[in-house]
Backbone as a ProteinNet text record, in pm:
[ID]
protein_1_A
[PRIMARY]
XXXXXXXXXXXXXXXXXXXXXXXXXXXXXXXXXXXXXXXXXXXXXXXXXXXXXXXXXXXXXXXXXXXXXXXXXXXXXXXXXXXXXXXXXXXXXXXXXXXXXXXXXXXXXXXXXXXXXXXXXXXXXXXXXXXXXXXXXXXXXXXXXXXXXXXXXXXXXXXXXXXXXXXXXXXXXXXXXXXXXXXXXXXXXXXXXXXXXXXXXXXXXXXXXX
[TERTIARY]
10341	10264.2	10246.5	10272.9	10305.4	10132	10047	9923.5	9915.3	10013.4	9993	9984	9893	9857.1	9761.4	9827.9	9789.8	9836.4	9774.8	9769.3	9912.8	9985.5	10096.6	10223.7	10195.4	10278.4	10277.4	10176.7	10166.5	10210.7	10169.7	10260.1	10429.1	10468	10596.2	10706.8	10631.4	10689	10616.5	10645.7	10540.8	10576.2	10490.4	10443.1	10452.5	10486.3	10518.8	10618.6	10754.2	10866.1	10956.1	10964.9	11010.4	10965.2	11073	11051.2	11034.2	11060.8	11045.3	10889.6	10838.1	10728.2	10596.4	10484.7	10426.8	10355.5	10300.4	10271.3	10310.3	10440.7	10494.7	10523.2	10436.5	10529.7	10527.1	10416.4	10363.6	10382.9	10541.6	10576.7	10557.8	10495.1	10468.2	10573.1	10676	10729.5	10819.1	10943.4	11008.3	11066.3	11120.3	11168.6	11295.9	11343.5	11463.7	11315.5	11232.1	11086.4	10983.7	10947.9	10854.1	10806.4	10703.3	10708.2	10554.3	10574.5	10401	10384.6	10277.1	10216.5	10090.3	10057.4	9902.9	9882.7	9764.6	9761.2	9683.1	9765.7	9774.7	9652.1	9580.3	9433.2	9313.8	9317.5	9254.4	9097.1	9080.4	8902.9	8875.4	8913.9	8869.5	9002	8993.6	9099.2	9120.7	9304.5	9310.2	9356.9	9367.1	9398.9	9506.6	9542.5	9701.7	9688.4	9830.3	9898.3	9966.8	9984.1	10146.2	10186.8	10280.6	10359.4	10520.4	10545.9	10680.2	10787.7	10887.8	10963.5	11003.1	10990.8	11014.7	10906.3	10893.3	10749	10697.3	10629.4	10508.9	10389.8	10362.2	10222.5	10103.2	10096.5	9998	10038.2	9942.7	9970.2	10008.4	9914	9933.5	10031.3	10109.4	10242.4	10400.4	10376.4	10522.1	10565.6	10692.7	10794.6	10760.9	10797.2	10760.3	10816.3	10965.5	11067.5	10946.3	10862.7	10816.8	10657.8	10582.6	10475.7	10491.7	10540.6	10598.1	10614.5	10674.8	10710.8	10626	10509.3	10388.2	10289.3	10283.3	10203.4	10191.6	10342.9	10377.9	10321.2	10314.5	10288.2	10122	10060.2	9877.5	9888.2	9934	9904.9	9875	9978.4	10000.9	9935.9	9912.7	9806.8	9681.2	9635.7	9514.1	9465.3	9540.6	9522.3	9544.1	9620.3	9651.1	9469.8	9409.3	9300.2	9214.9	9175.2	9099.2	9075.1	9177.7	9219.3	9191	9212.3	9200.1	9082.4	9034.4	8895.8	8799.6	8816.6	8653.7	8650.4	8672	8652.5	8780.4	8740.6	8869.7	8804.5	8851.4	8843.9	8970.5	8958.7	9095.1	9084.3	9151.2	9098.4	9269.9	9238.6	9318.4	9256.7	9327.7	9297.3	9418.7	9396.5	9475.3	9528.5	9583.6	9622.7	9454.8	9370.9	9253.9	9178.4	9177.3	9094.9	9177.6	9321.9	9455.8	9487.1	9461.5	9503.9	9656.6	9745.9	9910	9905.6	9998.4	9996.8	10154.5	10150	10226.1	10180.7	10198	10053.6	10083.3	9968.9	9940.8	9802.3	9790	9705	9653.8	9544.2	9436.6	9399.4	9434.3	9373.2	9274.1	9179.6	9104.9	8997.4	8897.4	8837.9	8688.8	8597.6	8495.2	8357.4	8228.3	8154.4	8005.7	8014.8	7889.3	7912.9	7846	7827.9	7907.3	7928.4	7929.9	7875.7	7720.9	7641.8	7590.5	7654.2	7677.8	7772.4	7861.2	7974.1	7966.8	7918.4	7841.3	7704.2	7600.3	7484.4	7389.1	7504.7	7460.9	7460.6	7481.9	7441.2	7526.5	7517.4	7618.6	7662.9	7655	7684.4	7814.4	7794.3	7928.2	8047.8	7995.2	8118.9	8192.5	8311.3	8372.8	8442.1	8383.1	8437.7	8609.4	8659.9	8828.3	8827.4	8924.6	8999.6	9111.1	9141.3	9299.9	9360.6	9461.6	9562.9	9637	9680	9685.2	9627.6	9488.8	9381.9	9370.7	9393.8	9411.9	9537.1	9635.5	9800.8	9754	9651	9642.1	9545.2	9435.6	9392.2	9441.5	9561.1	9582.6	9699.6	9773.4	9825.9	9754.4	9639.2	9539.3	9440.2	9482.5	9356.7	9423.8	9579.1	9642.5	9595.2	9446.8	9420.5	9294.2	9235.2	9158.6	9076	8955.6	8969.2	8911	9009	8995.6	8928.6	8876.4	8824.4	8829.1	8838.9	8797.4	8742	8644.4	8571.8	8579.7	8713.2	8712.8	8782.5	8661.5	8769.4	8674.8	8643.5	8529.4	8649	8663.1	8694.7	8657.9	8696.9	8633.3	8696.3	8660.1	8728.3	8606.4	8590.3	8455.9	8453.7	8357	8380.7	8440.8	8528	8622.8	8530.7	8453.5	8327.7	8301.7	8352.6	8342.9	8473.3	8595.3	8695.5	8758	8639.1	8687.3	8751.7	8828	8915	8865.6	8876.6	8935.4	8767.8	8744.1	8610.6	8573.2	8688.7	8674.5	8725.8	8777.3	8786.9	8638.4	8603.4	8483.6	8360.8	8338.6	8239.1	8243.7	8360.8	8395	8367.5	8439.3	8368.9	8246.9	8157.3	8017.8	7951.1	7992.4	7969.8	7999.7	8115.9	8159.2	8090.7	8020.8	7937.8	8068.1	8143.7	8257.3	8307.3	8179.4	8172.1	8269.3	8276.5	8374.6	8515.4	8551.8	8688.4	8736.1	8639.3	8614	8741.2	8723	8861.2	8940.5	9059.6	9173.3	9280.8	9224.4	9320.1	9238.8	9103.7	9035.5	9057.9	9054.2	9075.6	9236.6	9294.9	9440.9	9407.7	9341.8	9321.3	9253.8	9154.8	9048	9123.2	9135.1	9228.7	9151.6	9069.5	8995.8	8981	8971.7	8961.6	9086.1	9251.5	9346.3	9418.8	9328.1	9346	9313.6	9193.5	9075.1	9173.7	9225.5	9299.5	9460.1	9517	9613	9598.7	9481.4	9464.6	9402	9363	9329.6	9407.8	9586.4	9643.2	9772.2	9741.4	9807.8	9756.5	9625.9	9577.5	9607.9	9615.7	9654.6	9791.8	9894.2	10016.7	10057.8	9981.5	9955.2	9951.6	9824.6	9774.3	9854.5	9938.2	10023.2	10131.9	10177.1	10328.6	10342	10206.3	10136.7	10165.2	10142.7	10097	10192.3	10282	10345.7	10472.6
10818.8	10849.3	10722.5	10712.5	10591.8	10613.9	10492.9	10502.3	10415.7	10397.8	10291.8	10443.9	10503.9	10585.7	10534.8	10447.4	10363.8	10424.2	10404.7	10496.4	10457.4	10342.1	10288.7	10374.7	10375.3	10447.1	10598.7	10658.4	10812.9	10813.6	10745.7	10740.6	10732.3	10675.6	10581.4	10677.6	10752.1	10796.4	10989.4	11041.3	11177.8	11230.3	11282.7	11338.9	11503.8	11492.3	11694.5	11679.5	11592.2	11608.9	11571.8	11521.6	11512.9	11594.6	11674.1	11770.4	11733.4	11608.6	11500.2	11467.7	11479.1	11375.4	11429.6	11335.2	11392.4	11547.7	11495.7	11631.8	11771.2	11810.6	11909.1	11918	11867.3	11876.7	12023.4	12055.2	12220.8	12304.3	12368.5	12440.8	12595.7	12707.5	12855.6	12898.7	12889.1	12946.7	12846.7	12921.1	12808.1	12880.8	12853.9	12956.9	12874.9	12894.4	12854.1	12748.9	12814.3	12738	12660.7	12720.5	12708.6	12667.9	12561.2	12547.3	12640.2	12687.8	12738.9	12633	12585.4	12471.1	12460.8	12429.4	12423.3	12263.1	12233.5	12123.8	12033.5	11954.2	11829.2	11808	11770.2	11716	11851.3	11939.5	12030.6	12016	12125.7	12138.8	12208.5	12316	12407.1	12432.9	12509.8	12625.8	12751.8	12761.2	12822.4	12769.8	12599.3	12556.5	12524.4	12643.7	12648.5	12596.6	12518.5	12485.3	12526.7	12579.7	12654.9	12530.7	12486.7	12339.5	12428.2	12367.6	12374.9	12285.1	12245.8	12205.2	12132.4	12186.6	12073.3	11987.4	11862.2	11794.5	11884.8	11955	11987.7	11937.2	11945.8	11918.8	11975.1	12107.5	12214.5	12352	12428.4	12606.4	12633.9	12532.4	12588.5	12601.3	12528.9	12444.9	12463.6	12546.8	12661.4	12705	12675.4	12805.9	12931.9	13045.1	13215	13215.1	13127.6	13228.8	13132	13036.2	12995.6	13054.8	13109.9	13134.7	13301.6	13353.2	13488.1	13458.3	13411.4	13406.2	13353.4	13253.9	13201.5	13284.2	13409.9	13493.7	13624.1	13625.6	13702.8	13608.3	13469.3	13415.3	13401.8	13407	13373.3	13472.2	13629.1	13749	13754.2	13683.3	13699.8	13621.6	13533.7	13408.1	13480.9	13461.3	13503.6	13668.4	13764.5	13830.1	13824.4	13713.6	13689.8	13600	13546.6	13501.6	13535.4	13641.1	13749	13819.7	13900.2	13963.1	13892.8	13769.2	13697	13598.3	13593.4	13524.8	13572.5	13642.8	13712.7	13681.3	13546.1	13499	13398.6	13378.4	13283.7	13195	13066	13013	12949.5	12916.6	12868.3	12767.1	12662.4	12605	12506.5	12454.7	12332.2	12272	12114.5	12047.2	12074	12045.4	12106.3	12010.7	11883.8	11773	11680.4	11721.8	11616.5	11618.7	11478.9	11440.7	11460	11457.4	11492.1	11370	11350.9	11220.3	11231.1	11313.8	11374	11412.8	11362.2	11418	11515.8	11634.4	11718.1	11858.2	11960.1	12079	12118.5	12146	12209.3	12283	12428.3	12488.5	12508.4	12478.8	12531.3	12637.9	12709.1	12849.1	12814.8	12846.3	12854.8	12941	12990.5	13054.5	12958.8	13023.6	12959.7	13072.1	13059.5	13178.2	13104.2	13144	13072.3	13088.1	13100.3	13145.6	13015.7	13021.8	12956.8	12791.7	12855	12750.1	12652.3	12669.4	12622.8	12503.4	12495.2	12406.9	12339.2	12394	12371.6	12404.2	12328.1	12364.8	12307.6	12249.6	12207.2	12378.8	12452.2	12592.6	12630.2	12742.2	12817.7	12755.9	12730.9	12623.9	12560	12512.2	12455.3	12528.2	12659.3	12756.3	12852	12897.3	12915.3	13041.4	13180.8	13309.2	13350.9	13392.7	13375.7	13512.4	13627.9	13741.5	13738.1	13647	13637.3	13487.2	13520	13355.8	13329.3	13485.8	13482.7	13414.2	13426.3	13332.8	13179.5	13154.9	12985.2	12952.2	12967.7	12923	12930.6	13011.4	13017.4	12904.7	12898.1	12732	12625	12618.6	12474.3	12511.5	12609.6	12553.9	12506.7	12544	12505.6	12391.8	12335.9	12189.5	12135.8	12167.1	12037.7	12028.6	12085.3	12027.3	12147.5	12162.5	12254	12231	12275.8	12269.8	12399	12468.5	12616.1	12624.9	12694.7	12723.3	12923.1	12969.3	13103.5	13101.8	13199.1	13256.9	13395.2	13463.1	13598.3	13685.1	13747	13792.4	13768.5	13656.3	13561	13463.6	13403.5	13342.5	13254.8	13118	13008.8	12918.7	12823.4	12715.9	12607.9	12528.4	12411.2	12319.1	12307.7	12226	12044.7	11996.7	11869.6	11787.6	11792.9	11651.9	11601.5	11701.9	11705.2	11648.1	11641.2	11619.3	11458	11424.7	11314.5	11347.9	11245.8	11236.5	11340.6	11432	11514.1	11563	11608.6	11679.3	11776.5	11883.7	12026.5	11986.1	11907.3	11897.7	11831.5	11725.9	11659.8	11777.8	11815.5	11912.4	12063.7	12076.6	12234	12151.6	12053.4	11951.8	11942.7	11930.1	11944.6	12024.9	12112	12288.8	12356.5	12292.3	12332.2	12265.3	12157.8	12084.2	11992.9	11959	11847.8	11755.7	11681.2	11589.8	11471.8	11451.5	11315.4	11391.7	11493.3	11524.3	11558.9	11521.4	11505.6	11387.7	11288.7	11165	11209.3	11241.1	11246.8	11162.5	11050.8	10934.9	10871.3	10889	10814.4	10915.4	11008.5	11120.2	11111.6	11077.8	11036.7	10891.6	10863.3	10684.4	10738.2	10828.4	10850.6	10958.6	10876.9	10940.3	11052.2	11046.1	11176.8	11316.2	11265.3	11405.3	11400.7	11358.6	11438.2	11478.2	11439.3	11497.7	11652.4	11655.7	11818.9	11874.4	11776.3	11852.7	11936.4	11835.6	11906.5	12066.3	12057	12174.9	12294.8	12243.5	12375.2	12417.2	12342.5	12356.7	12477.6	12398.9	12518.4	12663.7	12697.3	12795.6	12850	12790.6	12862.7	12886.4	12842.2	12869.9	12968.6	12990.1	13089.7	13217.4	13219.4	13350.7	13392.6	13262.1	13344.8	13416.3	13346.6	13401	13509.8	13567.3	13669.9	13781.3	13746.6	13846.7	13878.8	13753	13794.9	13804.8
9494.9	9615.7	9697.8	9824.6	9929.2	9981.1	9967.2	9986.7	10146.8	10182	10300.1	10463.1	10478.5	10553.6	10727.8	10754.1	10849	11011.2	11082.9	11213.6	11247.1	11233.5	11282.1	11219.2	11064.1	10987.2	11100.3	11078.3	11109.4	11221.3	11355.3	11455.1	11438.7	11405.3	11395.7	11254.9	11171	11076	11016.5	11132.6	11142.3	11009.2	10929.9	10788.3	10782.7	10942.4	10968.1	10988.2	11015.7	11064.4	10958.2	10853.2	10729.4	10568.7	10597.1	10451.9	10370.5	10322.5	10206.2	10174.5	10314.6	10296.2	10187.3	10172.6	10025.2	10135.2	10281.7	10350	10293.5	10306	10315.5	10135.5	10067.4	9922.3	9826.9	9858	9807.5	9916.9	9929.5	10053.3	9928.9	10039.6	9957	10047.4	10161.4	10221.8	10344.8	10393.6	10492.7	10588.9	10703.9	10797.2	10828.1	10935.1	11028.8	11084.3	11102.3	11239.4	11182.4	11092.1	10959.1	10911.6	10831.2	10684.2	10659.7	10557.9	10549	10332	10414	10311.9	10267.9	10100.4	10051.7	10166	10215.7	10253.1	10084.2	10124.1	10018.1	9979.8	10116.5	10125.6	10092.3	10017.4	10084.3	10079.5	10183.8	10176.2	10049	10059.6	9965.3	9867.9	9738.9	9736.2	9851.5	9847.5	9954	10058.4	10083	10229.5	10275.9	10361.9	10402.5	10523.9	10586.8	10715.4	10723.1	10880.4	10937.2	11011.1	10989.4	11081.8	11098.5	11232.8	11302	11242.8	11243.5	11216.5	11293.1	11403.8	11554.8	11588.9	11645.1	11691.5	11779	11806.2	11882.2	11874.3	11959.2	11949.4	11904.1	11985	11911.6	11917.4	11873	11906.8	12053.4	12119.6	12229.4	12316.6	12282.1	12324	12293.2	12175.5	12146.3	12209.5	12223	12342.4	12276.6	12368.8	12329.5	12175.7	12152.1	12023.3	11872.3	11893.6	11802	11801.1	11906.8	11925.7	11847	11865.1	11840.7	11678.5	11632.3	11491.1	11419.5	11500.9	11431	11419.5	11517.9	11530.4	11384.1	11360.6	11244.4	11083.7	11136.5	10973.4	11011.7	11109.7	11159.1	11051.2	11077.6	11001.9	10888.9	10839	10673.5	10614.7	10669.8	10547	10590	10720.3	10709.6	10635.4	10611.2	10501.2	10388.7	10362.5	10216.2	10181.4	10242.1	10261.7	10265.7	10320.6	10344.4	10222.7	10215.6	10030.7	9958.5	9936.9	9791.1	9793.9	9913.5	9874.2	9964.2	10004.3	10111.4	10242.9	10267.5	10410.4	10444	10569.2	10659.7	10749.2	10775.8	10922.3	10884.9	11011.5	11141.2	11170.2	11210.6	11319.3	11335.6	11502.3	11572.1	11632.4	11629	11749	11831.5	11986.1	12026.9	12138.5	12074.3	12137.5	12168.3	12055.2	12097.8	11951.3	11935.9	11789.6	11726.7	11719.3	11626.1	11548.1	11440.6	11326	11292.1	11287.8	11325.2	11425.8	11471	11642.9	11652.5	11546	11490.8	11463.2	11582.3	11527.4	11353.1	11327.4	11173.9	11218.1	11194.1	11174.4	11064.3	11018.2	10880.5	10906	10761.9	10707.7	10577.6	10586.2	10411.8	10434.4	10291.4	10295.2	10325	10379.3	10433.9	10479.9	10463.6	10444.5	10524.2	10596.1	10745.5	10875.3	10932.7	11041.7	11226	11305.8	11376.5	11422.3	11415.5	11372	11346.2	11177.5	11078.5	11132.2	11211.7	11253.6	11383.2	11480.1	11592.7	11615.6	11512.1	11526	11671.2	11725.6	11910.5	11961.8	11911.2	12002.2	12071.8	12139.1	12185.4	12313.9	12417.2	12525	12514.2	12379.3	12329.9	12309.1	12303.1	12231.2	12345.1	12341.2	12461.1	12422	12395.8	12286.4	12337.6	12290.2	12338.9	12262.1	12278.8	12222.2	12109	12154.7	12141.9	12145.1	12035.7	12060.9	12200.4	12246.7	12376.7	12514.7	12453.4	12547.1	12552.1	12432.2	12371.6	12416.1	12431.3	12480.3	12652.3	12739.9	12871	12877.2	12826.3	12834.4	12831.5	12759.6	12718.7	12822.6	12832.3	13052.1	13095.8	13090	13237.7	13177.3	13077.8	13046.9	12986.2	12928.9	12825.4	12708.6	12654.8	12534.3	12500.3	12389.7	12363.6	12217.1	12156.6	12019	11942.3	11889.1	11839.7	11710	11666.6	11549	11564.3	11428.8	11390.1	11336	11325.8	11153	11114.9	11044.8	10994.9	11147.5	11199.2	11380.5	11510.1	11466.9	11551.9	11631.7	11730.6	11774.6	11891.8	11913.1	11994.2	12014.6	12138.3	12200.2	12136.7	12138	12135.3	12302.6	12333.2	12434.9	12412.9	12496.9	12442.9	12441.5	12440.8	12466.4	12359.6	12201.6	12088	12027.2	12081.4	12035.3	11957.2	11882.7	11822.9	11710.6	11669.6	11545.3	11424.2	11356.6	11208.7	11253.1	11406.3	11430.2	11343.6	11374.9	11260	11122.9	11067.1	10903.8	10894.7	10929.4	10904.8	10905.7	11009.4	11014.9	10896.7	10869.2	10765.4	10658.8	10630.9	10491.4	10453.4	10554.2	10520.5	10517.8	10571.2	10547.9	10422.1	10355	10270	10161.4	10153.9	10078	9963.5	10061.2	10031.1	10151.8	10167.8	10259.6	10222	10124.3	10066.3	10069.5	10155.7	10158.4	10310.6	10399.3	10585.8	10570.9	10527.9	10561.2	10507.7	10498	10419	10442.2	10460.2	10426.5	10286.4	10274.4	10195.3	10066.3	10073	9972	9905.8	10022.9	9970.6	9842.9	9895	9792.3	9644.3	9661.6	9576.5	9488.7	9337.9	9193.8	9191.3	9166.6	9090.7	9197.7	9316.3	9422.4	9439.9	9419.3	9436	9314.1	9232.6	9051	9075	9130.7	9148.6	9227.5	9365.8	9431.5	9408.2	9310.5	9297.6	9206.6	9117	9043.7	9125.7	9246	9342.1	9370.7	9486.6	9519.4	9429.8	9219.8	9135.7	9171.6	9134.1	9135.9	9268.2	9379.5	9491.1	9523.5	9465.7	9424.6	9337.8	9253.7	9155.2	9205.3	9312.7	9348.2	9474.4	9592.7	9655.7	9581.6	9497.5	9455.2	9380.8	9367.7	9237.5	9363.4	9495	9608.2	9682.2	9694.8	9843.1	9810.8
[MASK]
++++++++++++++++++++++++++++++++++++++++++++++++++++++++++++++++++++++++++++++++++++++++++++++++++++++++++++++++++++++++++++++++++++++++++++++++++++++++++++++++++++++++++++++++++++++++++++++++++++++++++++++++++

């Protein structure tokens, strides 16, 4: 495991654009477009990324033939998620507060309210329908920061958009605050000891399913 995770590296050597890399190492699935992946770092058991294959940037930002085909895998994890552990959130940055500047969407299970994540109140929160709605924002602002919960959906206002905003904040929600950095979690033996045995069990239970 290459521990040198330095902003220069990640710039200069993207961790979504190499299949090799330790990123992408627990792939549950691959496309022509694809990769669907346990994330390495995870919050919880359960924490999947959908990443492109091409650099993009974010969801929002897919041509139709990749937005379309991402739309078919949103489906499937988030019910494979749903089904197998009760609850879901979502979330992107969406070209803001991005530590990879490579979209990856998070899926995991998660059980709280709005809130709970933006306890600055509703003001902040911007209710959306549809992924449909999120791809028409980020025409019209370049950048966005999405979160779901279950078939709740939201923009955050950007004023919030600092660095690993929504991992940091679901981390502490999740009452695994020492797993908000995941560069430091990358360093720390014993939380990617725990982590890799989440990541089994969640390997386990897709391949049992899908």
């Amino acid at each position: 495991m290459n521990n040198e995770l330095s902003e220069e590296r990640i710039n200069k050597d993207c961790p979504h654009c190499d299949p090799k890399s330790f990123a992408l190492t627990n792939k549950l699935e691959e496309t022509e477009r694809f990769w669907i992946v346990c994330d390495v770092h995870l919050l919880t058991e359960g924490h999947i990324l959908i990443v492109p294959k091409k650099h993009i940037s974010c969801m929002g930002n897919y041509p139709n033939e990749y937005y379309k085909e991402f739309l078919e895998h949103h489906k499937k994890i988030s019910s494979f998620i749903l089904k197998t552990y009760g609850s879901l959130a979502v979330f992107e940055h969406g070209k803001i507060g991005q530590t990879v500047y490579h979209s990856h969407v998070h899926y995991f299970p998660y059980i709280g309210n709005e809130y709970k994540i933006i306890p600055e109140g509703e003001k902040y929160l911007i209710p959306i329908d549809s992924l449909d709605d999120l791809k028409k924002i980020y025409q019209k602002n370049g950048r966005y920061l999405y979160f779901s919960l279950n078939n709740k959906q939201w923009c955050v206002d950007v004023s919030f958009g600092a660095s690993r905003f929504f991992r940091d904040r679901f981390a502490v929600a999740l009452g695994r605050s020492e797993r908000g950095n995941w560069k430091k979690m990358h360093v720390h033996k014993e939380l990617m000891i725990q982590a890799h045995k989440e990541i089994v069990f969640l390997e386990k239970k897709w391949f049992s399913k899908t």
